[in-house]
matplotlib code that plots the C-alpha trace (Angstrom):
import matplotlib.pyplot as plt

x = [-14.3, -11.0, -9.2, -6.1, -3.9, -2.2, 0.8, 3.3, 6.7, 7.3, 10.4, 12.7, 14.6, 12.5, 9.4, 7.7, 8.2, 4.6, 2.9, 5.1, 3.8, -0.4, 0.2, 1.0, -1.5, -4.1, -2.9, -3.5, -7.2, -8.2, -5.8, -5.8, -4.8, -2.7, 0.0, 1.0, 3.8, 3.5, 7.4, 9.5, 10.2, 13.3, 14.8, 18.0, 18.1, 21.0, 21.2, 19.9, 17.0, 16.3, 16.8, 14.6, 11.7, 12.1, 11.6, 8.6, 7.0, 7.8, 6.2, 2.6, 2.7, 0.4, 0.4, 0.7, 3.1, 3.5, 6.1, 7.4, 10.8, 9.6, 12.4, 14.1, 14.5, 17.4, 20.5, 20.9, 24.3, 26.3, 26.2, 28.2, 25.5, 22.8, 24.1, 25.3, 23.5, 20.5, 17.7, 20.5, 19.6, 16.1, 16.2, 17.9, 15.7, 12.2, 12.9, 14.2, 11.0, 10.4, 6.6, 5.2, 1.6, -1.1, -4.0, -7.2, -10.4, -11.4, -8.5, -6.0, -3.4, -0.7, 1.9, 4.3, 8.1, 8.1, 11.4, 14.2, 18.0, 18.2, 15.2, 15.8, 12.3, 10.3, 8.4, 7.9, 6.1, 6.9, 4.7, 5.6, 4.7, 1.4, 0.6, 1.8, -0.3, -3.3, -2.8, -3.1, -6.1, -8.0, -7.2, -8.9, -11.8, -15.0, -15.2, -12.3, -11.1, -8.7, -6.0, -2.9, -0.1, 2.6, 4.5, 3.9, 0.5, -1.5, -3.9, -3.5, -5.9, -3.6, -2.4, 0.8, 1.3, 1.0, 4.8, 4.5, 2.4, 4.1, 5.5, 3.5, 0.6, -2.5, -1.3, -1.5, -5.0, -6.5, -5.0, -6.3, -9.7, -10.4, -8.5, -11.0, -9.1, -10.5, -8.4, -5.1, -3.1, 0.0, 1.8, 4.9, 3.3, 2.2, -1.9, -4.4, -7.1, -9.8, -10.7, -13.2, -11.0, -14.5, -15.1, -11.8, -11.0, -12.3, -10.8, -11.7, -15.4, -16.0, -16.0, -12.3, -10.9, -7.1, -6.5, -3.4, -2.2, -0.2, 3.3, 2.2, 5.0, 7.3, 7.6, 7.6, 4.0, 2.8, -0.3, -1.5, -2.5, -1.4, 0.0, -2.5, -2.9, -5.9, -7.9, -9.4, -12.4, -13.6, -17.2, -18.9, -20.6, -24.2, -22.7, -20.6, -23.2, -23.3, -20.5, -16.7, -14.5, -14.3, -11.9, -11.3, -9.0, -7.3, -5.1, -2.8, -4.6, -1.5, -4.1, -4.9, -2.2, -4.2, -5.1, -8.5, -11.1, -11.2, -12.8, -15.2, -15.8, -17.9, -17.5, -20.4, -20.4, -22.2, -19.5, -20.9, -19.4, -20.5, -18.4]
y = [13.5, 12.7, 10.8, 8.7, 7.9, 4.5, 4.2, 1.3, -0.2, 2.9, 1.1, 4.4, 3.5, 1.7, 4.6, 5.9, 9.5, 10.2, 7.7, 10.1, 13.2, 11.4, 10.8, 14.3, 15.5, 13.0, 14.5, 17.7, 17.1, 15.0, 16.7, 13.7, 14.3, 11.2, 9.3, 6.0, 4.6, 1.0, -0.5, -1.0, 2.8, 1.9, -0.4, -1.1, 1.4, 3.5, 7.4, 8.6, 6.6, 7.4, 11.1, 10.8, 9.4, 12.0, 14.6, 12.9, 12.6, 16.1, 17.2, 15.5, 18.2, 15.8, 17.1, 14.1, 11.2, 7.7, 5.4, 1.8, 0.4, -2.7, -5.4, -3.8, -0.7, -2.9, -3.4, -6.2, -6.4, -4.4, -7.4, -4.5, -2.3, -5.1, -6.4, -3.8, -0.5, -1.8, 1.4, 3.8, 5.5, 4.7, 6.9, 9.3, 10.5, 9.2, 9.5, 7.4, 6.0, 2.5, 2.3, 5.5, 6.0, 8.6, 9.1, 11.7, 12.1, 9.3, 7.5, 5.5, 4.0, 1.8, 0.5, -2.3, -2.7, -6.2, -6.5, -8.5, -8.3, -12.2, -12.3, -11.1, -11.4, -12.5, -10.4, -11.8, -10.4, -10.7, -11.6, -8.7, -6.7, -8.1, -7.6, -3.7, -3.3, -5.2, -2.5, 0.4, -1.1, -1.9, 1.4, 3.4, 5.8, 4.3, 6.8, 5.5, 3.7, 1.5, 0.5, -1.5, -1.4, -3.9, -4.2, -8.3, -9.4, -11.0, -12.4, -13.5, -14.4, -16.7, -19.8, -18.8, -15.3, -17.8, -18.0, -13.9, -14.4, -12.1, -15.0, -14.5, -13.1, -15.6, -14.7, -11.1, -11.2, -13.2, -10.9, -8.0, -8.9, -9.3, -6.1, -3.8, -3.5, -2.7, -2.7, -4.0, -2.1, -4.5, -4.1, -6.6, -8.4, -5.7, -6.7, -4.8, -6.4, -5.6, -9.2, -9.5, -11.4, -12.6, -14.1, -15.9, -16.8, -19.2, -17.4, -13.6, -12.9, -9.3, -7.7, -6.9, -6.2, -6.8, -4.1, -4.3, -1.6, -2.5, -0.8, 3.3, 4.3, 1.4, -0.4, -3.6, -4.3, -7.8, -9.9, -7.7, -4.6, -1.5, 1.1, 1.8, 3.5, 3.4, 6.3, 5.3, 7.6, 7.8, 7.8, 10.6, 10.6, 10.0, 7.3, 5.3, 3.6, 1.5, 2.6, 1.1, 3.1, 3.4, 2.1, 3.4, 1.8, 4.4, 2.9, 5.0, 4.9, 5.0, 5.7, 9.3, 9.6, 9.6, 7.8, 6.8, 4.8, 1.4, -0.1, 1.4, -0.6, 0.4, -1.5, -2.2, -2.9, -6.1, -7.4, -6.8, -5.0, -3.1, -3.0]
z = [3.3, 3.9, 0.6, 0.3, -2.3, -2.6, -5.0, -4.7, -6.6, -8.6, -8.8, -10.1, -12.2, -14.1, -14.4, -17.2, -18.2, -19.7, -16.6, -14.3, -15.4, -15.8, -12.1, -11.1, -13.0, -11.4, -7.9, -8.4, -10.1, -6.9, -4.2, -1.8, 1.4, 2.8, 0.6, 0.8, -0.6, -0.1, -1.2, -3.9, -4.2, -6.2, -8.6, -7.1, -4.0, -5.5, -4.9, -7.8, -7.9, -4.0, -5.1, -8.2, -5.7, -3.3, -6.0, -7.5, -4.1, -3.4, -6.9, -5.7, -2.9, -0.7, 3.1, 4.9, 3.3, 4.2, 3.1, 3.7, 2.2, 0.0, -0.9, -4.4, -1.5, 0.1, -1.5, -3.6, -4.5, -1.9, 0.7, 3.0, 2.8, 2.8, 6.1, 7.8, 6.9, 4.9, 5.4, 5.1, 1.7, 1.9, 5.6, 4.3, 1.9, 3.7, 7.4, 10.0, 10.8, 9.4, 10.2, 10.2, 11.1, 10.6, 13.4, 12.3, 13.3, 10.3, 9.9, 11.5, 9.1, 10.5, 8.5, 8.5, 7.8, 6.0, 4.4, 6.1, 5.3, 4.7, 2.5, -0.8, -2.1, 0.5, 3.3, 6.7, 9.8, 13.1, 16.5, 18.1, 15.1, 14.7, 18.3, 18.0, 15.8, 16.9, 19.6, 18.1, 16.0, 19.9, 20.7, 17.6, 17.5, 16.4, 13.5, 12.5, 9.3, 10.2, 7.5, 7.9, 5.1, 4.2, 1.3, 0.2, 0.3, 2.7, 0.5, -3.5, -5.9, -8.3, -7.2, -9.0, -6.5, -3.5, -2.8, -2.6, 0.2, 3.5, 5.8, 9.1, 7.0, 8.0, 12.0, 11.3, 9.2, 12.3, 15.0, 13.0, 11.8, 15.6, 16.4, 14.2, 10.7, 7.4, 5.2, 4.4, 2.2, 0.0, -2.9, -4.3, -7.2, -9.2, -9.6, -8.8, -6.8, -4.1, -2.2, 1.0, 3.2, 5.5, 2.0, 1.8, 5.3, 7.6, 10.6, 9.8, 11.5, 10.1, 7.3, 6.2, 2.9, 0.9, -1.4, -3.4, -5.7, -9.3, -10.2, -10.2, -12.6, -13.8, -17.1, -15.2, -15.8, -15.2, -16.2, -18.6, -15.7, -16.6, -14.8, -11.5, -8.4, -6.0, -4.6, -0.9, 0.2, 3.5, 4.0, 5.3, 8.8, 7.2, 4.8, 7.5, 9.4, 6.2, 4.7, 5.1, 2.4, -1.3, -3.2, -6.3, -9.2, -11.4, -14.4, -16.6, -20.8, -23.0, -25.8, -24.1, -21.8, -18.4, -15.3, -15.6, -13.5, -14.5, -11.1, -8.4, -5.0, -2.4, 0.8, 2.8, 6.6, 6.4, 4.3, 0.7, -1.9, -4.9, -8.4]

ax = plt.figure().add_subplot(projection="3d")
ax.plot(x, y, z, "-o")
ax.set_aspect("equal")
plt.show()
C-alpha cells in the first residue's frame, strides 16, 4: 500500500522546535513513501529559511519529494527579486521544476504552481493549466489514484476563508471532476479539513474530495487547529473497487509532544465517507 504524506506552510522561520522534531519522529514510525509539500515553505523566502527547509526535508529521508512554492515562498519586499527573479531561491534549493509530478503504478499526483508575481496573497490558475492537467488526469491508469495539488484552496468551509479561494478554482474543479480526479490537495489558510466536493458542487458529477492540510510546523496557528499533517493511504487492490483513499488527520499534542490521529476518513467510491 503505497502512503503519502501531506505537509504544507511550514513557513521556516516561524516553526516550532519540539513540533519539528514530533514530525520527524512521525516519519520515520510510518515511513511514507511520497512527500508533498504543498506551499508556504518559508516565512519570508530568505536564504536561511530556504536552507533550513531543505535540511528539514532532507532529515524526513522520504524517497520521492514533491514541492510547490506557496505565496510567503516569493519575495515580499525585494520588488527586484519579486519581479524579476521571483523562484530563484526557492529553485535553488527544490529544483527547477515548478510543477513536479509523480506517476506509479497507484498513483498519479499532479501538482500546480499557483502563485503569481502580482499577487501577493492570492493564487490564481490559468486555462492552459487546467487543461494540462485535465490531460494528464484523461490519460491515467485505472488503478490509479489521481491527486492534484495547489497551494490556495479550491474549496472553503467558512464564509470568512472565501476571499482565499484560488482565482480560476470553480474552472479547474469542473475540468477535473470530469477528467477522473480524487483528490485535490491545498494548503494557504492553515485548516484542516476533508470536504466531498460532489456534495458541495452543483457541477462536479463524481465522487471527488478537497483535502486541505493546517500549518505542519509553524506557530502561526489559526482557528484554534493545531499543528497537522495528513497521511493519504492508498487502497489496496481488494479494497479499491470500493475504496478511494484514506485520509488520515495527524495533529501535533503539546501535552505529550507528538503527532497524533485526531481524524480518520475513508472515502468511498460512491461518494460516501466514513469519520
Amino acid at each position: 500500500m503505497t502512503l503519502l504524506l501531506q505537509i504544507s506552510d511550514t513557513h521556516f522561520g516561524t516553526e516550532r522546535p519540539p513540533v519539528v522534531e514530533a514530525l520527524v519522529e512521525l516519519v520515520a514510525q510510518h515511513r511514507p513513501d511520497v512527500l508533498v509539500l504543498s506551499g508556504d515553505i518559508t516565512q519570508r523566502a530568505r536564504m536561511a529559511q530556504f536552507d533550513a527547509a531543505r535540511r528539514f526535508v532532507d532529515r524526513l529521508g522520504v524517497a520521492t519529494v514533491l514541492t510547490i512554492p506557496g505565496n510567503h515562498d516569493i519575495s515580499l519586499f525585494n520588488l527586484a527579486a519579486r519581479v524579476f527573479w521571483p523562484y530563484r531561491s526557492y529553485q535553488r534549493h527544490f529544483g527547477t521544476v515548478l510543477e513536479p509530478e509523480v506517476d506509479q503504478h497507484d498513483l498519479l499526483v499532479l501538482t500546480v504552481n499557483t502563485t503569481r508575481r502580482w499577487r501577493h496573497v492570492d493564487g490564481q490558475i490559468s486555462a492552459v493549466q487546467i487543461d494540462r492537467v485535465a490531460r494528464r488526469l484523461g490519460a491515467a491508469r485505472p488503478q490509479q489514484l489521481r491527486i492534484v495539488v495547489t497551494h490556495q484552496p479550491v474549496s472553503v468551509t467558512r464564509p470568512e476563508d472565501e476571499h482565499n479561494l484560488l482565482h480560476g478554482g470553480a474552472d479547474a474543479i469542473r475540468h477535473w471532476a470530469a477528467a477522473g480526479a480524487d483528490l485535490i490537495l491545498g494548503g494557504h489558510i492553515h485548516l484542516p479539513f476533508v470536504r466531498a466536493l460532489h456534495l458541495a458542487e452543483p457541477d462536479v458529477k463524481r465522487p471527488m474530495w478537497a483535502v486541505q492540510a493546517g500549518t505542519a510546523l509553524s506557530r502561526r496557528i489559526r482557528h484554534q487547529a493545531n499543528n497537522s499533517v495528513n497521511l493519504i493511504r492508498v487502497p489496496t487492490p481488494s479494497e479499491a473497487a470500493h475504496l478511494v483513499a484514506r485520509v488520515e488527520r495527524w495533529d501535533f499534542n503539546p501535552s505529550v509532544g507528538i503527532f497524533v490521529v485526531r481524524e480518520q476518513h475513508s472515502l468511498a467510491r460512491d461518494g460516501g465517507g466514513i469519520r
